[in-house]
N, C-alpha and C positions, 0 to 999 in steps of 0.2 A: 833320590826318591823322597817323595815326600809321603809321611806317616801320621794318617789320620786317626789321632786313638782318642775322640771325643764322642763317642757316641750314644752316652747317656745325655748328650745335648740334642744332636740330630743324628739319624743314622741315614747313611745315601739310601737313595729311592732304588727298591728292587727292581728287576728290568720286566720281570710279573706285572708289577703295581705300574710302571710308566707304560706300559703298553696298552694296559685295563683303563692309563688318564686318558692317551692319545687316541684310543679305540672311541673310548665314549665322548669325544669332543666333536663325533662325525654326529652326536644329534642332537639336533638344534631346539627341540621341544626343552617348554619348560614341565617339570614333574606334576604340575598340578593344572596343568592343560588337558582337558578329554579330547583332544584330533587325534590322531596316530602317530604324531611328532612327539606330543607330550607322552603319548602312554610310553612310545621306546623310552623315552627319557626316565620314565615311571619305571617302568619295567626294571631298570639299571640299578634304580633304587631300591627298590623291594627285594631284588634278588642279593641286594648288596645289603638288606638288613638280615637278611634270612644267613648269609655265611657267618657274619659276625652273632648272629645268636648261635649257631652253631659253634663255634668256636668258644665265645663268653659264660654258654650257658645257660643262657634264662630263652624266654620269650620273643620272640621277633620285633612284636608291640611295643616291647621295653626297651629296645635300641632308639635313642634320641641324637640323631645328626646335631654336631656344634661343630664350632670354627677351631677347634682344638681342646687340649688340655686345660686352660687356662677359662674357655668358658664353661667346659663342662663343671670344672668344680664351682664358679663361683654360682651358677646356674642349684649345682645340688645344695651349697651354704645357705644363699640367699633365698633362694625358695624354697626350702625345707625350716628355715626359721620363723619367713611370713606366713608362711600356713601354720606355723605351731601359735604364733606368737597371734592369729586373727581368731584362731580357737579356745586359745587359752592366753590372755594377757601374760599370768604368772610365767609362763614356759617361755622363757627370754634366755636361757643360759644356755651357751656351747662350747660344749667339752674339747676340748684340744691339744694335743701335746707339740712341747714346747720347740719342735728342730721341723717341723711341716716345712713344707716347699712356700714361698711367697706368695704365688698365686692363692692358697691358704690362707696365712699367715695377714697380707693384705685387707682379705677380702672381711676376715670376722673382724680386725681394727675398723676398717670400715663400719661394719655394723654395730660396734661398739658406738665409735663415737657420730653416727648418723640414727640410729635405727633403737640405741638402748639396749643391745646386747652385752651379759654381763657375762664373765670372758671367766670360765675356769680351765687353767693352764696345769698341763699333765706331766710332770716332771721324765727327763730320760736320764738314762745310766752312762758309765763313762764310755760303754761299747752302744748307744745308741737306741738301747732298749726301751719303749716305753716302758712305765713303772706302771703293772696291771694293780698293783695292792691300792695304788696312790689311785686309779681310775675306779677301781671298785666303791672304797672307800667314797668319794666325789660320789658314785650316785647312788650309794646309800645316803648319802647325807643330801645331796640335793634331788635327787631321780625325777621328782613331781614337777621341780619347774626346769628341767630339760628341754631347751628345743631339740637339740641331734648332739651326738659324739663325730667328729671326723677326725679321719687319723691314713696317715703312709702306709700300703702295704709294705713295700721296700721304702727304706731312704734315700732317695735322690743322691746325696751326697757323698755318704760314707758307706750305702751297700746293705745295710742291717738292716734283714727279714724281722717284720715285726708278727706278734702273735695274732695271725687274723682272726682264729678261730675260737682263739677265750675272750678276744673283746665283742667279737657278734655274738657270742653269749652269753654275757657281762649284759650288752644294749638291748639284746633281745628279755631277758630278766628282768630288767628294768625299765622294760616298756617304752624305750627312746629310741629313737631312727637314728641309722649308722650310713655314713658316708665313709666309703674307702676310695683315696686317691692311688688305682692302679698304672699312673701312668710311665712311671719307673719298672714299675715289677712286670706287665704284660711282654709278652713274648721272653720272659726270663723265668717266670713262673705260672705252674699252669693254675689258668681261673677258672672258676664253676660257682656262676652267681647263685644260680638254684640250690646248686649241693650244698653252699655256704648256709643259705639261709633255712634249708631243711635242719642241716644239722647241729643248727644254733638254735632252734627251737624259735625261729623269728615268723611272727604273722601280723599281721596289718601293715602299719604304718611301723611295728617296731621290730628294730633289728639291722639287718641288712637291706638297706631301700633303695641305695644308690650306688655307683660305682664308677669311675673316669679315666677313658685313655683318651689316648692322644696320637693319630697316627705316622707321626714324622719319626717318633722313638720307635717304631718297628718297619721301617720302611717303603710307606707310603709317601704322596708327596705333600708337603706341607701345608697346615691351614684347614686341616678337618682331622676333626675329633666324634670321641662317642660318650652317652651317658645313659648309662644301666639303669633305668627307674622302674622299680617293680610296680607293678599295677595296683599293688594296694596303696600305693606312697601317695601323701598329702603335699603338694609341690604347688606350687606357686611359680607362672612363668614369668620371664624376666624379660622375655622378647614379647612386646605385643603387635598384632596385624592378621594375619590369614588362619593363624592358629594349625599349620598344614602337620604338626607331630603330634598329637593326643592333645592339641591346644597349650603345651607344656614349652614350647619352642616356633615361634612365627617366622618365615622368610623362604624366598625361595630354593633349595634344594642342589648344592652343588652336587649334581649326576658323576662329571669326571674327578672331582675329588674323594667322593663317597664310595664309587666303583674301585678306584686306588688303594683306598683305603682297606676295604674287606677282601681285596684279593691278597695284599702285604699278609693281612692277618693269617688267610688261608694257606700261604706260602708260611709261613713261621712257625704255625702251628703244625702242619707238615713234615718242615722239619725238625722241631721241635727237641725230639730227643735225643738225634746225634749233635746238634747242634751247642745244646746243652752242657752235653759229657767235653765237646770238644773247646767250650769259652771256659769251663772249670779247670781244665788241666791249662789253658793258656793264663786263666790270672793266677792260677797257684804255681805256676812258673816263672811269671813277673813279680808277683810278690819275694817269691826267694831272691830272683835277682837284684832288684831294689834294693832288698837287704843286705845281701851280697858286695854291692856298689858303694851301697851308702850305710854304712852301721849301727850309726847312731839313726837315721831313719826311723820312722813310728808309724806303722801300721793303724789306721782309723777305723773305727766300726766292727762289728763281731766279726771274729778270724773263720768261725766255721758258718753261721749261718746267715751268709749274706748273697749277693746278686750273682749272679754267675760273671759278669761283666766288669763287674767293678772293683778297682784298686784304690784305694787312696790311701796317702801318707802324708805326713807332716817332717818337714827338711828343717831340722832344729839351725838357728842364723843365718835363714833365709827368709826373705820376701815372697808370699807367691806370687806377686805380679809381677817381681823381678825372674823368678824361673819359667813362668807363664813367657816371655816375651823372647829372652833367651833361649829356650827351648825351640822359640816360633824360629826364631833367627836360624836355627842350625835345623829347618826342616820338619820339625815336629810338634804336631796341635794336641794338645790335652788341655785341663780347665782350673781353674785353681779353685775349683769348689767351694767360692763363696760366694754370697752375690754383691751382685753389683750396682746399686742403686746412683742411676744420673749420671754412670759413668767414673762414679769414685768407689774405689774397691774399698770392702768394708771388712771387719775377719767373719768369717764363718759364722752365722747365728747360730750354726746346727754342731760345729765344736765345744762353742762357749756354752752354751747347753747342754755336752756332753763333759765340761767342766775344767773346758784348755783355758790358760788366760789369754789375751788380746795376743799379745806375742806367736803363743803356737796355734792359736786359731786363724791366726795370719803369714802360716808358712805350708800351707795345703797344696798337694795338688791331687786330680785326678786324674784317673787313667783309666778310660772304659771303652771295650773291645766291642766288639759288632760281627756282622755278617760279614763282612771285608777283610775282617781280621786277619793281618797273615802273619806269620814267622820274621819277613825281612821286615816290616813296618817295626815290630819289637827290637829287632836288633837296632834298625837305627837310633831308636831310643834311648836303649843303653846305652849305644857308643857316645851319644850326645851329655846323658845324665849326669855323671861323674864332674865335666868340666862345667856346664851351665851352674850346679849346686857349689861348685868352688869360687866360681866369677859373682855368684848371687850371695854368697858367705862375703865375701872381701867387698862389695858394692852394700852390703847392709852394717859393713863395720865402719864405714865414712861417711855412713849419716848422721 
């Protein structure tokens, strides 16, 4: 048996969501044709923004189709800082803390050194916390030349829920746009873009203005994403040509990806709360075991308020590329939660940020459960664990 426990990278396509791709590939219209071909095509669409605002929260209108996770945020960075920064030269600064997903983390280095974006970095705690005192602080002292605050609801990496609801009213207080990257946390935590922003005292342009999933983390099939922009938000788009989403996003309209997309969501949200209760009592039975197996073992990221999904630890005089590989070899995918730039494994930016040195920010792995999830997929894991982390101990002592 082979045991797939990555699925805070991609989770398999529900058989809901591939049905809703192959259903909708019988029509040949494009979405922005008025024939009868285009409207069903249309039709697929609309009906597919309408579930996902049910679901997310907000508005219909406010659902923006992207090609995933990775363009919806850079879509919310990048056009939320040219619309501050064409308004108000002084508003160049974006708030950020320091363990973001890449896509992130990229995209304002980018704008740093292309664009003159002047980069104030949000320190986190050793369990993965942003430091609210330290963000507060930041925009008392800068607030006025803010372009936006962006920040993780969940961390990608080590699982730690972050404070969503004091920093959108932190950003709403201080009069600056808040981007939340949801794309970890969705279908693992329930979202409510309106109620966020109600209750954060957030209006216009400030506050809570944007939001990003990504639909292959919840089940859909890969290659289409969403992005939350409230109707009051100042955004700048980043695609130009037909202007077919509020002018905020130009191109034509994947129908069968989009259809996939919002029915995953429908199905997840659905199941939502036994599903919940039932990945909780699975990782907090893997975590003991882990511990169990391995002693010396290190638990990553807050122990109580984190993802329902995700484990990670650090295997003290190990490699994770070496347990990453070894683990592959005896049957079993998990991630060594760091990234990996060009192909050469790097440690963790998001441990050494949490304040491991190169060493243990380079003995990670992760372990994230899904839909799939079963009982024998875990056993085989364990059976595996024990030997891969003593072959990866003894192969890291002859380097």
């Amino acid at each position: 048996m082979v045991a797939y426990l990555d699925h805070a990278a991609s989770t398999p396509v529900r058989p809901e969501a591939a049905k809703a791709f192959t259903d909708a590939l019988a029509h040949a219209g494009n979405p922005s044709s008025v024939h009868r071909h285009g409207q069903a095509a249309r039709a697929l669409v609309e009906d597919a923004r309408e579930y996902l605002a049910t679901v997310l929260g907000c508005q219909p209108i406010e659902v923006i189709f992207t090609s995933g996770g990775t363009e919806s945020i850079n879509l919310a960075l990048v056009g939320l800082f040219r619309a501050a920064v064409e308004k108000d030269a002084k508003r160049n600064r974006i708030v950020v803390p320091e363990a973001e997903h890449h896509a992130t983390l990229d995209t304002v280095l980018w704008l740093q050194e292309h664009e003159g974006a002047v980069l104030e970095w949000i320190p986190i705690d050793k369990l993965g916390r942003i430091d609210v005192t330290e963000l507060n602080d930041t925009l008392e002292r800068a607030g006025k030349s803010v372009a936006l605050v962006t920040m993780l609801w969940a961390n990608n990496e080590v699982g730690t829920i972050q404070p969503v609801a004091e920093i959108a009213a932190l950003a709403a207080e201080h009069h600056v746009p808040l981007h939340i990257d949801a794309v970890s946390a969705f279908g693992h935590i329930p979202v409510n873009f309106a109620q966020i922003r109600t209750d954060s005292g957030a209006q216009g342009n400030a506050g809570l203005v944007a939001l990003s999933i990504s639909g292959h983390k919840f089940g859909s099939v890969p290659g289409v994403g969403a992005l939350v922009v409230s109707r009051e938000a100042q955004l700048e788009p980043l695609i130009h040509g037909g202007g077919q989403q509020r002018g905020l996003r130009s191109g034509t309209l994947d129908a069968p990806a989009i259809s996939s997309m919002a029915i995953a969501a429908l199905v997840t949200d659905k199941a939502f709360e036994n599903e919940h209760a039932r990945l909780i009592s699975l990782r907090d039975a893997t975590i003991e075991k882990i511990q169990e197996l391995v002693p010396d073992a290190v638990l990553s990221g807050d122990p109580e308020n984190r993802l329902d999904n995700n484990v990670n630890f650090t295997f003290p005089g190990c490699q994770s590329d070496s347990l990453l590989f070894l683990l592959d070899a005896m049957g079993v995918s998990v991630s060594t939660g760091s990234a990996c730039q060009a192909g050469v494994a790097q440690p963790s930016h998001v441990l050494l940020a949490m304040g491991h040195d190169e060493r243990g920010a380079s003995s990670a792995l992760r372990i994230s459960l899904g839909h799939t999830t079963a009982q024998e997929e875990l056993d085989e894991f364990f059976a595996a664990l024990p030997e891969a982390v003593e072959r990866a101990r003894k192969a890291g002592t002859t380097v």
